[in-house]
C-alpha positions as CSV (number, residue, x, y, z in Angstrom):
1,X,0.0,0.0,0.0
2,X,1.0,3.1,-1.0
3,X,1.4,5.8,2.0
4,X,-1.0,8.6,1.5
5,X,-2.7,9.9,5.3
6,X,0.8,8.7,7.1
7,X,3.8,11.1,5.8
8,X,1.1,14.1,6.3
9,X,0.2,13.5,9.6
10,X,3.9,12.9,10.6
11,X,4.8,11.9,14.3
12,X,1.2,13.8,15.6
13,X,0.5,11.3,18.7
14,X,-3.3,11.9,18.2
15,X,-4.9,12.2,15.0
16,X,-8.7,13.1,14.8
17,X,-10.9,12.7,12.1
18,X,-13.4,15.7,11.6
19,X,-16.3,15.7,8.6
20,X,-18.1,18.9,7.5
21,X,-21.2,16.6,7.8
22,X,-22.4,13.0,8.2
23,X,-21.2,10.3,6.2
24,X,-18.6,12.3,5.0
25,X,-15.8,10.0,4.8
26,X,-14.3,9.9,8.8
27,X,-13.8,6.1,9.4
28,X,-12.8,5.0,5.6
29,X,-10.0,7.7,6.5
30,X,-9.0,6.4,10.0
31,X,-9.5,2.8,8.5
32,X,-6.5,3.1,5.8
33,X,-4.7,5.2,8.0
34,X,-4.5,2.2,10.4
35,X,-3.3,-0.2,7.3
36,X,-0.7,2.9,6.4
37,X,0.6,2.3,10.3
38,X,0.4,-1.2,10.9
39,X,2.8,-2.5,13.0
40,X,2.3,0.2,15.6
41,X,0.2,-0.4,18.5
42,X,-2.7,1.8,17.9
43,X,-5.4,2.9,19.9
44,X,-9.0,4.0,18.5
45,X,-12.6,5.6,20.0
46,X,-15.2,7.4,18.3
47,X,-17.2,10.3,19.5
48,X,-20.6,8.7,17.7
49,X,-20.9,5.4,17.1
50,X,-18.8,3.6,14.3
51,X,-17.5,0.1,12.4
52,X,-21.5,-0.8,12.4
53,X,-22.3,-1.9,8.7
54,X,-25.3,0.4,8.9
55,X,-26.0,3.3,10.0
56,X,-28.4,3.1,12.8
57,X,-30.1,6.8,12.5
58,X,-29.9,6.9,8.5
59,X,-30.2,3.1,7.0
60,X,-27.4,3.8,5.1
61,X,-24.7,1.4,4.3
62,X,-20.9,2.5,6.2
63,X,-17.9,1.0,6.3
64,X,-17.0,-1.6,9.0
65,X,-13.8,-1.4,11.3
66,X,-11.4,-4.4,11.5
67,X,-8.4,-4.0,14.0
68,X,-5.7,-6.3,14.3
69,X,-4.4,-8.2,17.1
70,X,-2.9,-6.0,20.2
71,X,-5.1,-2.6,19.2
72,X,-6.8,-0.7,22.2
73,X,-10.2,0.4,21.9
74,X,-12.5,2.4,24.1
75,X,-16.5,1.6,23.6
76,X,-19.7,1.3,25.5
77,X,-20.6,-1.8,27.2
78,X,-23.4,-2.1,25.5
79,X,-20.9,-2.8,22.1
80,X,-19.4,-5.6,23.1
81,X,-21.5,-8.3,21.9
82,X,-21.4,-6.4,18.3
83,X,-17.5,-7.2,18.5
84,X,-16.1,-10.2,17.2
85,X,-12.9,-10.4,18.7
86,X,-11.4,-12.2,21.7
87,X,-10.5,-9.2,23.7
88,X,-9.0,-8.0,27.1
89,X,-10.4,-5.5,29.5
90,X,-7.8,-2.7,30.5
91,X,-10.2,-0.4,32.5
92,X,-13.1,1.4,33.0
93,X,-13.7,4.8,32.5
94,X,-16.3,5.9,34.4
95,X,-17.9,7.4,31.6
96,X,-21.6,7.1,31.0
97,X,-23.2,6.7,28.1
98,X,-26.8,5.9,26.2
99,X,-24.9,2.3,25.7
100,X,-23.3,2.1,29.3
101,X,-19.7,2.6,30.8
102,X,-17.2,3.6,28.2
103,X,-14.4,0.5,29.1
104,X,-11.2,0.4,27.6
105,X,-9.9,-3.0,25.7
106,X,-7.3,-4.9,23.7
107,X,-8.2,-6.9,21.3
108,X,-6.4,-10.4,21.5
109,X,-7.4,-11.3,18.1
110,X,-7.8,-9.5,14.6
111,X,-11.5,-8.8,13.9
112,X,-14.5,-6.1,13.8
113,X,-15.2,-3.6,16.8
114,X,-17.9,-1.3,17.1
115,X,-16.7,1.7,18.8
116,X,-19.2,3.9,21.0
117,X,-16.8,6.3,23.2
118,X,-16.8,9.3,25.1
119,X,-18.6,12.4,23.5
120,X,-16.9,15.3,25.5
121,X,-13.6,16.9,24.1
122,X,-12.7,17.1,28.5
123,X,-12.8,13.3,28.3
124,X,-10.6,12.8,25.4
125,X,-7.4,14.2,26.8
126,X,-7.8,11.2,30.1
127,X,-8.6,8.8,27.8
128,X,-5.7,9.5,25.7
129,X,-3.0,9.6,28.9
130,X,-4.6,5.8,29.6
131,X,-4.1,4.7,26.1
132,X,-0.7,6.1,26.1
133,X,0.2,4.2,29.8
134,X,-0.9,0.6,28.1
135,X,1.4,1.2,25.5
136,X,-0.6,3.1,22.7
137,X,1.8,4.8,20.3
138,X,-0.6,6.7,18.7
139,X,-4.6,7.5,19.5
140,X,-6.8,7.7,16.6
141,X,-10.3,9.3,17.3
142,X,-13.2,9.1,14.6
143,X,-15.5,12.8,15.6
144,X,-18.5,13.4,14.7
145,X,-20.0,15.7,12.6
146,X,-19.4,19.7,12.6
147,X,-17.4,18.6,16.0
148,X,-14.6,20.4,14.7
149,X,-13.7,21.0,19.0
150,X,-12.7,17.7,19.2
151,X,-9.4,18.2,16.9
152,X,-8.5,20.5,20.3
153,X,-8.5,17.4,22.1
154,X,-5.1,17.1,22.8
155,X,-1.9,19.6,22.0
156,X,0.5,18.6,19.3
157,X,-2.8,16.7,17.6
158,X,-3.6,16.9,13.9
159,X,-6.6,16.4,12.2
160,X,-7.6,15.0,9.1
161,X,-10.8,17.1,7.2
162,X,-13.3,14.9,5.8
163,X,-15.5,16.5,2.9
164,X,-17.7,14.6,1.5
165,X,-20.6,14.1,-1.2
166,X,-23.1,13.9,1.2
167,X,-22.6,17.5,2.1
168,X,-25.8,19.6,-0.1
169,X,-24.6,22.3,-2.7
170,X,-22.4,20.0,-5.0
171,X,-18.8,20.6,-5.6
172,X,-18.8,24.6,-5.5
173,X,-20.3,24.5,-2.1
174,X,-18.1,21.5,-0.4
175,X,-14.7,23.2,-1.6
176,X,-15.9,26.6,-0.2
177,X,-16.9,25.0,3.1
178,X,-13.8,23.7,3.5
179,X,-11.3,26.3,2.4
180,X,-13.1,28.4,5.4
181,X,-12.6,25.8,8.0
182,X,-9.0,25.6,6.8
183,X,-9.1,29.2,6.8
184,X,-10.1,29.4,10.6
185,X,-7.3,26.5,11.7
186,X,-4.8,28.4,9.8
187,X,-5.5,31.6,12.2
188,X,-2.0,32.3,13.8
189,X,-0.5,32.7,17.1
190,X,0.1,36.4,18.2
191,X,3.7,37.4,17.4
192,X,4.5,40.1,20.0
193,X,5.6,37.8,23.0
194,X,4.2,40.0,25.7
195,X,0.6,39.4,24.2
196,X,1.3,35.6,23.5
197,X,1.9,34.8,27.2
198,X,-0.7,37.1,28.3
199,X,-3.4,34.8,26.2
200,X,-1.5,31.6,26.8
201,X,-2.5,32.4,30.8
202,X,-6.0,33.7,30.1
203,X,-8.5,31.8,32.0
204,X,-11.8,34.2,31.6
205,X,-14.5,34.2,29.1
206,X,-13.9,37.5,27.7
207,X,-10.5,40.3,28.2
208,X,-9.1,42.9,26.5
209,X,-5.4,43.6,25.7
210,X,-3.4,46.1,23.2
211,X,-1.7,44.5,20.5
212,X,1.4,44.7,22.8
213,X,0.2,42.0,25.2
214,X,-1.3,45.1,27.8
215,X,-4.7,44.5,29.6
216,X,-7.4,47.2,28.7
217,X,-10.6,47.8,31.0
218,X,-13.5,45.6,29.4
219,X,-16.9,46.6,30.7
220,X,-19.2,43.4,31.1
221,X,-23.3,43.4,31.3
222,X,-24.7,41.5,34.2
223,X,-25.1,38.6,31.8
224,X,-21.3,38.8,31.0
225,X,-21.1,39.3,27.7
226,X,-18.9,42.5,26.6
227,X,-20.7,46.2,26.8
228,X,-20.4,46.4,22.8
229,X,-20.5,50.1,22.3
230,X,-17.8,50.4,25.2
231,X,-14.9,48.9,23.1
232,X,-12.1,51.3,22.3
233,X,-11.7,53.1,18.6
234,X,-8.4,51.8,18.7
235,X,-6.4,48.4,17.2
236,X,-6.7,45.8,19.9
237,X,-7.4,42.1,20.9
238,X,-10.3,41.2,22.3
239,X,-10.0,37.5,24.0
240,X,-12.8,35.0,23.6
241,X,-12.9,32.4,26.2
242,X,-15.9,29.9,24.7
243,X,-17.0,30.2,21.0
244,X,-16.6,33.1,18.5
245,X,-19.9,32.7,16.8
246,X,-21.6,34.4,13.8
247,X,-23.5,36.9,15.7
248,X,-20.3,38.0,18.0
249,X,-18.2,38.5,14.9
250,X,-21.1,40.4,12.8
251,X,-21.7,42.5,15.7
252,X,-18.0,43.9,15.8
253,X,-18.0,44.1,11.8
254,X,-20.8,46.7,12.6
255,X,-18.7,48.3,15.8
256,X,-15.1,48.4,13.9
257,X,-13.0,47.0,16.6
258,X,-11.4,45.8,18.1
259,X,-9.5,44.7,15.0
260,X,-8.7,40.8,16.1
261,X,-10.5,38.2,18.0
262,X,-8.0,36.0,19.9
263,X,-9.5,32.1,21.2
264,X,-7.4,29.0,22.5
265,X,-7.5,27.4,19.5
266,X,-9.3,27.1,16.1
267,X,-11.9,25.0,17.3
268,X,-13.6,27.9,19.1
269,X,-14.0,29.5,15.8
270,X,-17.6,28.5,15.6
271,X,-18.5,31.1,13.0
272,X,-20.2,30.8,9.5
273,X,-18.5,31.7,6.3
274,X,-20.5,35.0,5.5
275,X,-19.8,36.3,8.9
276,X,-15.9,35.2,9.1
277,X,-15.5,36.9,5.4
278,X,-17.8,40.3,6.4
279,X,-15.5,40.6,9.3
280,X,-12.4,40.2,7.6
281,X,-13.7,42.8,5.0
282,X,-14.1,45.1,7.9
283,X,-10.1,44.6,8.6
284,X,-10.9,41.7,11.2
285,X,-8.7,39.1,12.1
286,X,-8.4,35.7,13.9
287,X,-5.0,34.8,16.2
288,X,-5.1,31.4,17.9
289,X,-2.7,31.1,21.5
290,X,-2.4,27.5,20.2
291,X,-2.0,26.5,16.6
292,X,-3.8,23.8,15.6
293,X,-3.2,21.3,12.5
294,X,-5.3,19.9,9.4
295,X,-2.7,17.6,8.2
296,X,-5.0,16.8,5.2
297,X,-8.2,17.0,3.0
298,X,-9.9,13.6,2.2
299,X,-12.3,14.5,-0.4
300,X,-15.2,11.2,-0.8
301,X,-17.0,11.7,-3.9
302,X,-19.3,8.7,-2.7
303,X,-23.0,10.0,-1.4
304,X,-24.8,7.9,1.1
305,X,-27.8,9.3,-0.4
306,X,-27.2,8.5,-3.9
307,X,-25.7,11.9,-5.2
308,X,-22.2,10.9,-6.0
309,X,-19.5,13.4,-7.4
310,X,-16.8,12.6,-10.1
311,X,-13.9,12.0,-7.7
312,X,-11.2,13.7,-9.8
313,X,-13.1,17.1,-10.3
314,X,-13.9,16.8,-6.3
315,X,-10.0,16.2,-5.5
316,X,-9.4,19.2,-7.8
317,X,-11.9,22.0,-6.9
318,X,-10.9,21.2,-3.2
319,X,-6.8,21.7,-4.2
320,X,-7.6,25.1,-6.1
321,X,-9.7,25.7,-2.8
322,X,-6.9,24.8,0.2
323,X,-3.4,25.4,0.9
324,X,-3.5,21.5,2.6
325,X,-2.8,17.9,0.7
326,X,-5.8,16.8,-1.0
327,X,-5.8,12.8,-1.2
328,X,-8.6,10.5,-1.7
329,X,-8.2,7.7,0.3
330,X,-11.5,5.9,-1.0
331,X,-10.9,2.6,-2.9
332,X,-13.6,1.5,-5.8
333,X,-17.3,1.4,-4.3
334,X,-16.2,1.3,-0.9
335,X,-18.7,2.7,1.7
336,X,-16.8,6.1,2.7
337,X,-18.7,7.3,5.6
């Protein structure tokens, strides 16, 4: 097999798999990038449920997810008897879920697992340090839908974008969609270091600081969000604790300033395309205190509703869209969802 997902995503110790929308392609990514890194001991969970050979919310057909012997897997309890091989129990999680306990396992023999894990990007990070005690080289988490939060999961991760046929709009609309979401992970970090630590020790939900790292007064409304028309007519950085939605950034395109939004990472850039490109119009910008990574496009030209693309004019209109590898890791009439 010819290496395609492994040389991009490099020595990451956690790779998550994020779609623009369901069935977009997620575990026939994370399943050849376990073939491209086979001989390392690998450990996988999902955020949704995955590797059953149809879908239970859609009735459509998905791909199933064989491991070899001596992988570690976290899933419900209530999974088990949907897994075919002889396996080992490592721990419990404490973990609760619609399917019971989240456990960890090994699998003692190659087969098919069904994976049902934790669904909170807080219970990622533990799950990964257990993994990585029984010997996991590398974790591999299969998200969920629009959850670009999880690719925050852990630092030093990278993520693999999943964009798909099953996405509405065609071929103009996926390759737009995704140039903005790797427009919002490629938001940098803040250059001056004096304004780099001061955001890398932020813990509130909203602050205030000159581009040269000092705090300015923010006035708050009882419900704590910013008093809008109390933001200086002056370049600065405004710190957003949670999610920097639509409405926040269309609401400072009208105000003017500040003239960047600063968040944790790119996963708390929550906003729409229209908004993200009216604010940038309005001399907006996005800074990250941690850089996150898409270490890859896979495009899926196969629709779990019938409306497949021409796989070749997908790859392309995605590679004139991004600055990131474009691969398509789908093989023949393979389920890609």
């Amino acid at each position: 097999m010819t290496p395609m997902l492994a040389p991009l995503v490099g020595e990451a110790a956690a790779v998550t798999f994020i779609g623009l929308c369901k069935n977009a392609g997620k575990t026939t990514a994370m399943c050849r990038l376990m073939e491209e890194l086979s001989g390392e001991t690998l450990a996988l969970t999902s955020v949704g449920r995955d590797g059953e050979r149809t879908d239970v919310v859609t009735g459509t057909e998905k791909p199933e997810l064989w491991v070899p012997s001596g992988t570690l897997f976290a899933t419900a309890r209530g999974m088990l008897p949907l897994c075919d091989v002889t396996l080992r129990v490592e721990g419990v999680t404490g973990v609760m879920t619609p399917l019971g306990e989240v456990g960890v396992f090994r699998a003692l023999s190659d087969g098919f697992v069904q994976l049902a894990g934790p669904s909170a990007v807080g219970q990622l990070g533990p799950l990964s340090r257990t993994f990585r005690a029984l010997g996991a080289r590398r974790v591999l988490i299969d998200g969920a839908a629009g959850r670009r939060s999880l690719a925050g999961a852990e630092a030093g991760a990278a993520a693999i974008l999943c964009a798909g046929a099953s996405m509405d709009g065609g071929i103009p609309a996926i390759a737009a969609e995704t140039a903005h979401v790797c427009k919002l992970f490629a938001a940098p970090e803040p250059e001056p270091p004096a304004l780099r630590a001061a955001l890398a020790g932020e813990t509130g939900r909203y602050a205030l600081f000159r581009p040269g790292g000092e705090r300015l007064p923010l006035a708050l409304e009882p419900g704590g969000q910013p008093v809008w028309q109390s933001l200086p007519r002056e370049d600065c950085v405004l710190w957003v604790g949670g999610g920097v939605t639509s409405a926040l950034l269309r609401t400072l395109a009208r105000r003017g300033a500040p003239s960047a939004v600063a968040a944790p990472d790119a996963t708390h850039f929550l906003c729409d395309r229209t908004s993200a490109e009216t604010f940038f119009r309005c001399g907006g910008r996005l800074l990250a205190a941690r850089r996150l990574r898409i270490a890859a496009v896979a495009a899926n030209p196969w629709s779990a509703y019938g409306r497949h693309l021409d796989g070749p004019a997908l790859a392309a209109a995605l590679r004139a869209a991004v600055d990131v590898p474009v691969v398509d890791v789908g093989q023949g009439d393979t389920p890609r969802t």
